[in-house]
C-alpha positions as CSV (number, residue, x, y, z in Angstrom):
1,X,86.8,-143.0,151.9
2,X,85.1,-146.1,150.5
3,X,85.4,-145.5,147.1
4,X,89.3,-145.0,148.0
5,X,88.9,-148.7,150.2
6,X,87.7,-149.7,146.5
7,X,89.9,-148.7,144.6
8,X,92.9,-150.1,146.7
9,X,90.9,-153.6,147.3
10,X,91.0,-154.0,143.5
11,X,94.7,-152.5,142.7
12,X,95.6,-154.6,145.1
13,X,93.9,-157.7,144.2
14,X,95.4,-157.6,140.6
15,X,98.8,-157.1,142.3
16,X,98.7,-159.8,144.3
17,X,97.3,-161.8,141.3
18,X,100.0,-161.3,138.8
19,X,102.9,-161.8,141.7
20,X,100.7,-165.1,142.2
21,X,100.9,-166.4,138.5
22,X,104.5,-164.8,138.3
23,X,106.1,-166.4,140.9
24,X,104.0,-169.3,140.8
25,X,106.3,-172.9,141.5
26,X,104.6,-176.1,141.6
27,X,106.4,-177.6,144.8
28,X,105.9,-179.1,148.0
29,X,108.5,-177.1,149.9
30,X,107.3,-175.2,153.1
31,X,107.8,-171.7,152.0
32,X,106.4,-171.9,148.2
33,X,103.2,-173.6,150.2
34,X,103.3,-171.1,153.3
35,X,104.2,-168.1,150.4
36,X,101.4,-169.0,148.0
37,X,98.9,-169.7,150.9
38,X,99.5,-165.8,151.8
39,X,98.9,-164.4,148.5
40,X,95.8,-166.3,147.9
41,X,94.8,-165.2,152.1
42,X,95.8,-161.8,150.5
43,X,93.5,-162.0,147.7
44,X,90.4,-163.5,149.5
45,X,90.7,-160.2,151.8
46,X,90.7,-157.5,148.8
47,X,87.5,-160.1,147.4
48,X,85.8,-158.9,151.1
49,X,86.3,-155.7,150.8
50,X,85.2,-155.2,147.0
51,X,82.3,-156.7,148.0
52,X,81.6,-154.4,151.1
53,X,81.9,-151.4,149.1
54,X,80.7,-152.7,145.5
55,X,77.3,-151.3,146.9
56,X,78.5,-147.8,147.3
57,X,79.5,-147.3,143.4
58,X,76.1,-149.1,142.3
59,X,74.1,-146.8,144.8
60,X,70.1,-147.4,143.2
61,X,67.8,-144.6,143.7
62,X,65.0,-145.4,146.0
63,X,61.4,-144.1,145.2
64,X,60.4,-142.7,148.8
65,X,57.1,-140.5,148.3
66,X,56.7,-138.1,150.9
67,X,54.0,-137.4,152.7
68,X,52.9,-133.8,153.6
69,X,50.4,-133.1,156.0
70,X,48.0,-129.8,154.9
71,X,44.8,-129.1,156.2
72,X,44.2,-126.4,153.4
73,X,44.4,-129.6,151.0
74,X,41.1,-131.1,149.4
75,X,42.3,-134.5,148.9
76,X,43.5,-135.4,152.8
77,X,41.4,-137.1,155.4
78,X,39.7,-135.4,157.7
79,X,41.1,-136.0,161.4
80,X,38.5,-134.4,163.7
81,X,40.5,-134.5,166.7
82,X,43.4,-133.3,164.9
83,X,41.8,-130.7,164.0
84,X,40.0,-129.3,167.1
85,X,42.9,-129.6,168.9
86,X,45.3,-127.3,165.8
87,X,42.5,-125.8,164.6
88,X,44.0,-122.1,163.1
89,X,40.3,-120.7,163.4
């Protein structure tokens, strides 16, 4: 589902893009201002959401070591309470 929200964040950034250098008119009436002030509204909101989901393509592996508790192992520390109270033996 995000990499869909992606996908149309970006399609439709470039849309509204080229319809904003298209249709672009350098006036002072209302609706060229109110009309131009939507598209770039428009655009601002598919920046947010490519930048909500930009970390879910670049998804970096993260080194977790795991830590596995066995009492037959020679190199873990000795919990003497531990092991009276689990104690196979």
């Amino acid at each position: 589902m995000k990499i869909l929200t992606l996908i149309l964040s970006i399609l439709v950034f470039f849309g509204a893009g080229y319809v904003l250098i298209i249709d672009f008119k350098p006036s002072l009436e209302m609706n060229n201002i109110l009309y131009t002030a939507l598209l770039v509204i428009l655009m601002l909101i598919c920046i947010t959401g490519v930048l909500y989901n930009f970390p879910f393509l670049v998804k970096q592996r993260r080194n977790v070591k795991k830590i596995i508790y066995n009492s037959y192992s020679n190199k873990r520390i000795s919990n003497k309470e531990f092991d009276q109270q689990y104690s196979i033996l």
